[in-house]
DRENVORO-557241 format. One line per 10 residues: number of its first residue (from 1); for each residue z negated, x negated, y negated of C-alpha. Coordinates in steps of 0.1 Angstrom, whole numbers, plus 5000, padded with zeros to 4 digits. Last residue first. Layout:
// DRENVORO-557241
NUM	Z X Y  ...
// end
This chain:
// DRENVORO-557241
260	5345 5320 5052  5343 5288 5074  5337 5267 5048  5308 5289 5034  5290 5292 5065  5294 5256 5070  5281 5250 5039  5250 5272 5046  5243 5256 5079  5240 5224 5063
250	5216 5234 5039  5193 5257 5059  5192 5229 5089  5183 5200 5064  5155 5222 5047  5141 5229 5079  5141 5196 5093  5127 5178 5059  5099 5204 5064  5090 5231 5038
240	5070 5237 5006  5040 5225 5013  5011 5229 4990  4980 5214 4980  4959 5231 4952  4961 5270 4957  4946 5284 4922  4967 5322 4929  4993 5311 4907  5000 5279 4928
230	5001 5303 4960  5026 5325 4946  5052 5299 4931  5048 5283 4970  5054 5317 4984  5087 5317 4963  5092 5283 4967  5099 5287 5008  5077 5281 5038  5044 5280 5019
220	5022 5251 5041  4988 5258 5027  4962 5237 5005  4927 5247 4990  4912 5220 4970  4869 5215 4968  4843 5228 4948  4820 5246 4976  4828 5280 4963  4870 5272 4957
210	4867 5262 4992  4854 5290 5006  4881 5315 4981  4907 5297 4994  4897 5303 5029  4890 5340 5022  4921 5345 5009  4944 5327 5034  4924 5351 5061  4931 5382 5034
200	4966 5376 5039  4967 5373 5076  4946 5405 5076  4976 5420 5055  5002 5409 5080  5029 5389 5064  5022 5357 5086  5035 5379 5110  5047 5358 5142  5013 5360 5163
190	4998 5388 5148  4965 5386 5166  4940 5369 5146  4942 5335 5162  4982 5338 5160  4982 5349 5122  4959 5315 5116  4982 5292 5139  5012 5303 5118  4991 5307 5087
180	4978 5269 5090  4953 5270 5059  4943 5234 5045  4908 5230 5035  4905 5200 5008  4885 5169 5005  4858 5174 5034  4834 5141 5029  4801 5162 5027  4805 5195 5047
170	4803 5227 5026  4838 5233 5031  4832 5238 5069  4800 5255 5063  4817 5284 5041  4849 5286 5065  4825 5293 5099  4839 5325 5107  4873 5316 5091  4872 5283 5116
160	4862 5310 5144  4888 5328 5139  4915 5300 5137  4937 5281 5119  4920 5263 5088  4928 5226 5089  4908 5197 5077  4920 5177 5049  4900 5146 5044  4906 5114 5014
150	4895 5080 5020  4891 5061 4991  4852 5061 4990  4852 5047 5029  4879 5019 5019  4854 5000 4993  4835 4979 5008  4858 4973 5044  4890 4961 5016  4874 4936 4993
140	4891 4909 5013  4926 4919 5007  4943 4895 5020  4930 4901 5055  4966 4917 5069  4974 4933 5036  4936 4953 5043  4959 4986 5051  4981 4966 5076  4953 4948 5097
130	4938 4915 5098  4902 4928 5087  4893 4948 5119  4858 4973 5111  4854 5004 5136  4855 5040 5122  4824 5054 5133  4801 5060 5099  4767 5072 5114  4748 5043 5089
120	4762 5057 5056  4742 5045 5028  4738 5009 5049  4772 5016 5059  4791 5020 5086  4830 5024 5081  4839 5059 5076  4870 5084 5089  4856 5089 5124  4822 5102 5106
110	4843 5123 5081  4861 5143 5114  4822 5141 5128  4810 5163 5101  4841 5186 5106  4839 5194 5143  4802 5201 5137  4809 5220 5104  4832 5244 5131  4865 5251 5142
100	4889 5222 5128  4926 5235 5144  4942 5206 5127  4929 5172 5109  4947 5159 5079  4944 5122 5066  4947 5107 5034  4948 5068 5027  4972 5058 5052  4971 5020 5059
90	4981 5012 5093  4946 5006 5099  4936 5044 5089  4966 5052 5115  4947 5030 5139  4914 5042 5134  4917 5080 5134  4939 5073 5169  4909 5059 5183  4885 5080 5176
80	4902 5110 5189  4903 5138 5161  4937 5154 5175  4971 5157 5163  4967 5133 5132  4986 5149 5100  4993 5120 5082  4996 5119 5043  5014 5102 5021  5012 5097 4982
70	5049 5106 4965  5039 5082 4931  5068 5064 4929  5079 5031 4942  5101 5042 4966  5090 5014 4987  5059 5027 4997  5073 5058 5010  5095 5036 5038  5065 5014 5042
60	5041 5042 5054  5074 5057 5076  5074 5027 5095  5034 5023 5096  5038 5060 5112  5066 5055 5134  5045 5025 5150  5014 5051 5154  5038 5077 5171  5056 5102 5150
50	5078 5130 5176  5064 5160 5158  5043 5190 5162  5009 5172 5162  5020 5135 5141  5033 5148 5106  5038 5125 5088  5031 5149 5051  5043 5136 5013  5028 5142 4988
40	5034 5149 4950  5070 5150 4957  5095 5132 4931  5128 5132 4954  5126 5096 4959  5099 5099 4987  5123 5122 5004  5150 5095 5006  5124 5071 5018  5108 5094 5047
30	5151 5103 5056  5152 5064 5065  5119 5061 5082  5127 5091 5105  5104 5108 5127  5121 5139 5119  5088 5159 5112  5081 5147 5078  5063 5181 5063  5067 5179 5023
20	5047 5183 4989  5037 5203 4961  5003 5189 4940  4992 5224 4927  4968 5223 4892  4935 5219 4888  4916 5186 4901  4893 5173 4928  4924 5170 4948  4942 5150 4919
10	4917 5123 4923  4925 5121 4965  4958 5121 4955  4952 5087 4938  4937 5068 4965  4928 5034 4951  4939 5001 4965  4972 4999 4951  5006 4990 4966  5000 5000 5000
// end
């Protein structure tokens, strides 16, 4: 990375919506591109794509070298110690967690996330100084100050994350609750109608939790429209689309109108 600090994780503590983008190509090449495009963020997404660690760092380097301020995040697919740590070590600043059920789940998310401390003594990410995020031990002053940059989105997607949505936000280290309304209109029964009215007081509720415990509220919007909606409503962090989606829409509309 460039700089040390975590600028997104400022702007979460801010008004105003950061918009951003799902990476789920696994492509270093189209992660550039995108990162030239002017996003606030930009998502690698690791649970529903094909991103292993080593397409990670690639994609890391391909945003770096924009040069602008596009700030990525990876979406892990699980909180397994070890796959926190190496994607921390590759040098990703922000990190999403899905399907978080409980202030449990999301205490120990944090824990996974933090070096030990003498303030923070149940910290469980483990300390290596030749790695990617420390410029490969250049950076000596990394370990001291890496826990305070280290921004935490847990995921919202279920009915009993929405049952425990007040302690989950509540939890010290949580950055920003980010609502999943595919998995969330699944868990309630309306797999396929993110529409539904109880879907739409879920997102509600959850962006009314965090809003109570003074952190960001994020959701993946689908199209600008929602997006527009969301941002009005005092939703802080959302997607917009998926570089696949976007690509499929665009080319299949030309064709379309060639072959009219």
């Amino acid at each position: 990375m460039s700089t040390f600090t975590n600028p997104l994780k400022q702007r979460l503590a801010e008004p105003g919506a950061l918009f951003g983008l799902w990476l789920s190509l696994g492509s270093a090449d189209a992660a550039e591109a995108l990162a030239h495009a002017g996003f606030d963020w930009l998502c690698i997404d690791m649970e529903h794509s094909p991103n292993d660690s080593r397409d990670v760092v690639d994609q890391l380097r391909a945003i770096a070298a924009a040069h602008l301020p596009s700030e990525p995040i990876v979406r892990v697919p699980f909180s397994d110690g070890w796959l926190v740590k190496r994607v921390l070590d590759a040098g990703a600043r922000t990190l999403m967690f899905p399907n978080v059920q409980s202030a449990g789940d999301a205490a120990r998310i944090v824990q996974l996330t933090q070096y030990p401390t003498e303030a923070q003594l149940d910290g469980l990410r483990g300390v290596a100084g030749m790695v990617r995020a420390a410029a490969y031990g250049m950076r000596r002053d990394y370990v001291t100050g890496a826990n305070a940059q280290i921004a935490t989105i847990v995921q919202i997607e279920s009915v009993a994350a929405l049952e425990a949505v007040d302690e989950i936000a509540a939890t010290p280290g949580i950055d920003c609750l980010f609502i999943g309304p595919a998995d969330l209109a699944a868990s309630l029964g309306h797999l396929g109608d993110m529409k539904h009215p109880d879907v739409q007081a879920a997102i509600d509720k959850v962006a009314a939790a965090a809003k109570r415990a003074g952190i960001a509220s994020g959701i993946f919007a689908i199209d600008v429209a929602g997006a527009r909606q969301y941002a009005q409503a005092g939703i802080n962090l959302i997607a917009l689309a998926a570089d696949v989606m976007w690509l499929l829409k665009a080319t299949r509309q030309a064709l379309q109108e060639a072959r009219a």
